[in-house]
C-alpha positions in Angstrom: 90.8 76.2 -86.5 89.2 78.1 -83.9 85.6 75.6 -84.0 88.2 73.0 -83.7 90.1 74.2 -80.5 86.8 75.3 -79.1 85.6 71.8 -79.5 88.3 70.3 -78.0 87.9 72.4 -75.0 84.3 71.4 -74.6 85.3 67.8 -75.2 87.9 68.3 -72.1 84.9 70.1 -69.6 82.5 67.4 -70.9 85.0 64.6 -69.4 85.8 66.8 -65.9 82.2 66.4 -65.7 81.4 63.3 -66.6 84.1 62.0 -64.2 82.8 60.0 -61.4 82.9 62.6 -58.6 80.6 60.6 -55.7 83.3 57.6 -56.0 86.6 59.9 -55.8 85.4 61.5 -52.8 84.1 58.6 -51.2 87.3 56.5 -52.0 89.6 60.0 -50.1 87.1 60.2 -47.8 87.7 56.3 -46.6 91.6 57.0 -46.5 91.3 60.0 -44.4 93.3 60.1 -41.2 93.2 62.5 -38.5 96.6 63.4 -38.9 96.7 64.4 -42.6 94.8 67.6 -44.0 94.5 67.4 -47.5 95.0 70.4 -49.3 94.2 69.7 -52.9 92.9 67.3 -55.2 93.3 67.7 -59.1 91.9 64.7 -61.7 92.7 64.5 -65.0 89.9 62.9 -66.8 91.9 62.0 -70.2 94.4 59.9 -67.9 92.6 58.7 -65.7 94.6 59.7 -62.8 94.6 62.1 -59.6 96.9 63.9 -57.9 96.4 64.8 -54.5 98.4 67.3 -52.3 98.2 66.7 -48.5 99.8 67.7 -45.5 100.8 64.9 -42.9 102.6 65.1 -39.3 105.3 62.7 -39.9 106.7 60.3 -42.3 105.4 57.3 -41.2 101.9 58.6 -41.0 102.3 59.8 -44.6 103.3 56.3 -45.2 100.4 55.0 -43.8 97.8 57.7 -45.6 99.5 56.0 -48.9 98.9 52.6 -48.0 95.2 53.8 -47.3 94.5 55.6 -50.6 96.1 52.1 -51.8 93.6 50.2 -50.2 90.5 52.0 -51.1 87.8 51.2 -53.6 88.4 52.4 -57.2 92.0 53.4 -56.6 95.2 51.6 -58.0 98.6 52.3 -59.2 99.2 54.6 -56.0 103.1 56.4 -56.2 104.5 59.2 -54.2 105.6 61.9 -56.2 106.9 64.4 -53.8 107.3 65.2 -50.4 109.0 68.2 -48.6 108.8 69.7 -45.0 107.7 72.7 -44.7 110.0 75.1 -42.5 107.9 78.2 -43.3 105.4 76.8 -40.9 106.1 76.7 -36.8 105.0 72.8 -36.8 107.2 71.7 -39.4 104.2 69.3 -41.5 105.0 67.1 -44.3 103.6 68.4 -47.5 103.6 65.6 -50.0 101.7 64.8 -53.4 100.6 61.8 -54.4 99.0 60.2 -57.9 96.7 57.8 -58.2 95.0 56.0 -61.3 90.9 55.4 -60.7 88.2 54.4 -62.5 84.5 54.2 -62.0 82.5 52.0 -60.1 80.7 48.9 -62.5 
Protein backbone atom coordinates (compact mmCIF):
# COMPACT_ATOMS: atom_id res chain seq x y z
CA UNK A 1 0.00 0.00 0.00
CA UNK A 2 2.58 2.41 0.88
CA UNK A 3 4.84 1.62 -2.79
CA UNK A 4 1.51 2.18 -4.19
CA UNK A 5 0.67 5.74 -2.77
CA UNK A 6 4.32 6.56 -3.21
CA UNK A 7 3.96 5.75 -6.86
CA UNK A 8 1.14 7.66 -7.38
CA UNK A 9 2.69 10.60 -5.86
CA UNK A 10 5.68 10.42 -8.26
CA UNK A 11 3.24 9.80 -11.13
CA UNK A 12 1.53 13.31 -9.98
CA UNK A 13 5.25 15.32 -9.79
CA UNK A 14 6.18 13.49 -12.98
CA UNK A 15 3.06 15.29 -14.79
CA UNK A 16 3.67 18.94 -12.90
CA UNK A 17 6.82 18.55 -14.60
CA UNK A 18 6.15 17.37 -17.70
CA UNK A 19 3.51 20.07 -18.11
CA UNK A 20 4.36 22.47 -20.81
CA UNK A 21 5.65 25.38 -18.66
CA UNK A 22 7.29 27.74 -21.73
CA UNK A 23 3.68 27.79 -23.42
CA UNK A 24 1.57 28.64 -20.14
CA UNK A 25 3.67 31.49 -19.44
CA UNK A 26 3.96 32.69 -22.75
CA UNK A 27 0.10 32.34 -23.39
CA UNK A 28 -0.41 34.71 -19.56
CA UNK A 29 2.27 36.64 -20.57
CA UNK A 30 0.33 37.71 -24.09
CA UNK A 31 -2.89 38.50 -21.95
CA UNK A 32 -1.24 40.64 -19.59
CA UNK A 33 -2.60 44.14 -19.10
CA UNK A 34 -1.19 46.87 -17.23
CA UNK A 35 -4.00 47.18 -15.05
CA UNK A 36 -4.19 43.51 -13.68
CA UNK A 37 -1.39 42.01 -11.29
CA UNK A 38 -1.68 38.51 -11.21
CA UNK A 39 -1.20 37.00 -8.07
CA UNK A 40 -1.18 33.32 -8.55
CA UNK A 41 -1.29 30.67 -11.03
CA UNK A 42 -1.99 26.98 -9.99
CA UNK A 43 -2.22 23.98 -13.06
CA UNK A 44 -3.45 20.89 -12.56
CA UNK A 45 -1.78 18.49 -14.88
CA UNK A 46 -4.39 15.44 -14.52
CA UNK A 47 -7.17 17.98 -15.82
CA UNK A 48 -5.70 19.78 -17.83
CA UNK A 49 -6.75 23.07 -16.47
CA UNK A 50 -5.40 26.38 -14.59
CA UNK A 51 -6.54 28.52 -12.33
CA UNK A 52 -5.36 31.84 -12.09
CA UNK A 53 -5.87 34.41 -9.30
CA UNK A 54 -5.48 38.15 -10.32
CA UNK A 55 -6.14 41.36 -9.16
CA UNK A 56 -7.80 44.02 -11.68
CA UNK A 57 -8.91 47.78 -11.24
CA UNK A 58 -12.32 47.58 -12.34
CA UNK A 59 -14.83 45.30 -13.74
CA UNK A 60 -14.66 45.96 -17.15
CA UNK A 61 -10.94 45.69 -17.26
CA UNK A 62 -11.31 42.28 -15.60
CA UNK A 63 -13.74 41.62 -18.37
CA UNK A 64 -11.33 42.50 -20.82
CA UNK A 65 -8.22 40.42 -19.06
CA UNK A 66 -10.78 37.38 -19.65
CA UNK A 67 -11.52 37.92 -23.09
CA UNK A 68 -7.51 38.05 -23.47
CA UNK A 69 -6.69 34.83 -21.68
CA UNK A 70 -9.64 33.68 -24.15
CA UNK A 71 -7.89 34.79 -27.05
CA UNK A 72 -4.46 33.43 -26.43
CA UNK A 73 -2.66 30.53 -27.89
CA UNK A 74 -3.15 27.15 -26.14
CA UNK A 75 -6.02 28.36 -23.99
CA UNK A 76 -9.85 27.46 -24.27
CA UNK A 77 -12.81 26.88 -22.21
CA UNK A 78 -12.05 30.23 -20.25
CA UNK A 79 -14.94 30.80 -17.11
CA UNK A 80 -14.82 33.09 -14.26
CA UNK A 81 -15.03 31.50 -11.14
CA UNK A 82 -14.96 34.23 -8.58
CA UNK A 83 -14.57 37.62 -8.08
CA UNK A 84 -14.70 39.91 -4.96
CA UNK A 85 -13.54 43.45 -4.02
CA UNK A 86 -11.28 43.80 -1.68
CA UNK A 87 -12.21 46.47 1.13
CA UNK A 88 -9.15 45.53 3.27
CA UNK A 89 -7.06 47.31 0.80
CA UNK A 90 -7.23 51.50 0.44
CA UNK A 91 -7.74 51.09 -3.49
CA UNK A 92 -10.56 48.89 -3.39
CA UNK A 93 -9.04 46.14 -6.51
CA UNK A 94 -10.90 43.41 -7.94
CA UNK A 95 -9.55 40.12 -6.89
CA UNK A 96 -11.04 37.50 -9.16
CA UNK A 97 -9.99 33.82 -10.20
CA UNK A 98 -10.28 32.44 -13.27
CA UNK A 99 -9.93 28.65 -14.99
CA UNK A 100 -8.80 27.80 -18.01
CA UNK A 101 -8.32 24.43 -19.96
CA UNK A 102 -4.73 24.25 -22.07
CA UNK A 103 -2.92 22.03 -23.81
CA UNK A 104 0.46 21.85 -25.44
CA UNK A 105 1.65 23.24 -28.38
CA UNK A 106 1.75 20.49 -31.69
Amino acid sequence: EKLDEQMKEAQSVLRQLALPWAQLVESLESAAMPDVAVLQVQPDAASRILRVTAEAKAEDTMFRYLRRVAAAEGFSDVHLVSHQVREDDPRRPLQFSLQVSFRSAP
